[in-house]
C-alpha positions in Angstrom: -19.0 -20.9 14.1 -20.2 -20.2 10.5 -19.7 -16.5 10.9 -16.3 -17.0 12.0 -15.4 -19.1 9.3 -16.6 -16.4 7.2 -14.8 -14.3 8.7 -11.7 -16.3 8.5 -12.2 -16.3 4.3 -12.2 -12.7 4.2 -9.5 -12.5 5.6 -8.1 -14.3 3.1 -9.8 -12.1 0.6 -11.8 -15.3 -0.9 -14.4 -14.3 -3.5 -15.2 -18.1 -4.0 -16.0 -21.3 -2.3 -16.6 -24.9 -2.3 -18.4 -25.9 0.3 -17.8 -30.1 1.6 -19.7 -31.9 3.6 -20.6 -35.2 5.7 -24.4 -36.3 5.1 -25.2 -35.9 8.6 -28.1 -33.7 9.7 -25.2 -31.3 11.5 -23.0 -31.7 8.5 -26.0 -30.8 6.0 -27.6 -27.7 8.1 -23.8 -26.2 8.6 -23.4 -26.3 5.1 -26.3 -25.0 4.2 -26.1 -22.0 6.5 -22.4 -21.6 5.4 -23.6 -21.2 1.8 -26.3 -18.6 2.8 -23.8 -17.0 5.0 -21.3 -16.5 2.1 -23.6 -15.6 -0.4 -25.3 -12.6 1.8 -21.3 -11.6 2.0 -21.5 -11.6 -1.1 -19.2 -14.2 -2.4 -19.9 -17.1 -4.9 -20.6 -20.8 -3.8 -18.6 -22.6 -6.6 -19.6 -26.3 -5.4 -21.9 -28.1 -3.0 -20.9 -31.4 -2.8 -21.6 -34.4 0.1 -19.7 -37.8 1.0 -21.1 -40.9 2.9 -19.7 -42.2 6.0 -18.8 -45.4 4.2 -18.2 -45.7 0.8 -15.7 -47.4 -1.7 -13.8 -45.2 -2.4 -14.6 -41.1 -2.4 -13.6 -40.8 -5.9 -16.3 -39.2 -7.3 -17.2 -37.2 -4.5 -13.4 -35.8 -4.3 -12.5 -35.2 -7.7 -16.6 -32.8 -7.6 -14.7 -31.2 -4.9 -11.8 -30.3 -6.3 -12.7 -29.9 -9.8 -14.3 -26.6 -8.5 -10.9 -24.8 -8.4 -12.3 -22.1 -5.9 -10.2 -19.6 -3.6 -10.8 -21.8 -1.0 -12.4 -25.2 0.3 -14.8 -25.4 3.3 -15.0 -28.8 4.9 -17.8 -30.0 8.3 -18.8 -33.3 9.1 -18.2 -36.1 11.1 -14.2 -37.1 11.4 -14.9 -40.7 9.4 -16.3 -39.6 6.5 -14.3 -36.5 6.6 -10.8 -38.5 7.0 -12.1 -41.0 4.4 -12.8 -37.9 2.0 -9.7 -36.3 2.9 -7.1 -39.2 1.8 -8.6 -39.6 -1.5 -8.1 -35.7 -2.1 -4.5 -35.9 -1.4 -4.0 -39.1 -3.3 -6.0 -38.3 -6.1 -6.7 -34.8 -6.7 -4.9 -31.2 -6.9 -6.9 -30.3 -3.7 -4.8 -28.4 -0.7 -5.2 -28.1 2.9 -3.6 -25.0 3.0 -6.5 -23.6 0.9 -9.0 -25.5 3.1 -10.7 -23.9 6.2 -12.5 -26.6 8.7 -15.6 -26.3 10.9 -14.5 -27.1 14.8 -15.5 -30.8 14.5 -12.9 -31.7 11.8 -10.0 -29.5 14.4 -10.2 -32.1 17.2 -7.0 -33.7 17.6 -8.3 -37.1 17.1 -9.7 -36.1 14.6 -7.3 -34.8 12.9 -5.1 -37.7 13.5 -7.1 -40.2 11.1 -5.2 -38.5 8.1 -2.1 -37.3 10.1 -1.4 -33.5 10.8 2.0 -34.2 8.5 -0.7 -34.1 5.6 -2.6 -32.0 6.9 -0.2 -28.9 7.2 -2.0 -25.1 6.6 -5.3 -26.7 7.2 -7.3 -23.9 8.9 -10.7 -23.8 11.1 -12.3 -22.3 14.0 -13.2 -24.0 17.4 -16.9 -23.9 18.5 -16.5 -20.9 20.2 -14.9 -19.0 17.1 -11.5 -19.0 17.7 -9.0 -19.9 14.9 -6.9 -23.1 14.9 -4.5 -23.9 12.5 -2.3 -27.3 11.3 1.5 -26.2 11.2 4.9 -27.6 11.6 2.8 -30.9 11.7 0.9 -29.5 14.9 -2.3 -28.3 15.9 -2.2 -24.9 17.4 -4.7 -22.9 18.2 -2.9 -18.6 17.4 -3.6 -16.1 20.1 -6.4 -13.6 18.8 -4.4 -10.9 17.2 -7.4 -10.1 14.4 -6.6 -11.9 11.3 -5.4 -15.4 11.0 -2.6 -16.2 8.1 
C-alpha cells in the first residue's frame, strides 16, 4: 500500500509531502513508513502532523496541515477522525482533495460518505491491494490499470 501510494505521487511528479494521520497504532506505523518510503525516493516530508478521534474542533491540527503548502497531501487513519479532520480543512483552510492522495481505509465508501463524495471530488488513494481509486463526478471509481493514474 505505501509503495503504491508512492507510486501514485510520482506520477504526479511530487517532490513534497505532508503526511496526515489518525493517532492509531495503524494510522501512526503507515505514516511513519510513508515518510521513510518518500524520503529513500528521495522526496521531502514537509509536515508530520496527527489528529484525535475526538476533539473540539481540528483547528489546530488542520490549519498544521495545510499550512505546509506541499505538492501534495497524504491522509490514513481511521474514517472518524479522518472525516472530523477533513471538514474543518474544507471549511477552514486552503487545503484540496484533488491534491490529496488516501491510504485504502479512508476509500471505503462509507467512509467516504461522512464528508460526502460531492466534497470530496479528485480525492485520490489506493485500495489494499494497490490499485488506484479515485473520487469523480461525485463517485467513487476505482480506473482500470492503464499505468498512471491522473
Amino acid at each position: 500500500m505505501v509503495a503504491a501510494l508512492v507510486r501514485l505521487a510520482r506520477e504526479r511528479r511530487a517532490r513534497t509531502l505532508a503526511i496526515g494521520s489518525g493517532r492509531a497504532p495503524y494510522a501512526l506505523e503507515t505514516a511513519r513508513r510513508l515518510e521513510a518510503a518518500w524520503q529513500q525516493a528521495g522526496g521531502t516530508i514537509l509536515a508530520n502532523v496527527t489528529w484525535p478521534e475526538t476533539g473540539a474542533s481540528w483547528l489546530r491540527q488542520a490549519t498544521r496541515f495545510a499550512a505546509a503548502a506541499p505538492d501534495l497531501w497524504v491522509m490514513t487513519g481511521p474514517a472518524l477522525g479522518w472525516a472530523q479532520m477533513t471538514r474543518r480543512l474544507l471549511w477552514s483552510t486552503p487545503w484540496s482533495p484533488e491534491r490529496t492522495l488516501a491510504m485504502a481505509e479512508i476509500g471505503e465508501p462509507g467512509t467516504l460518505a461522512l464528508v460526502g463524495l460531492v466534497n470530496l471530488n479528485g480525492l485520490t488513494g489506493t485500495t489494499t491491494d494497490g490499485r488506484p481509486w479515485r473520487v469523480e463526478d461525485d463517485m467513487l471509481r476505482h480506473p482500470a490499470p492503464t499505468g498512471s493514474v491522473r
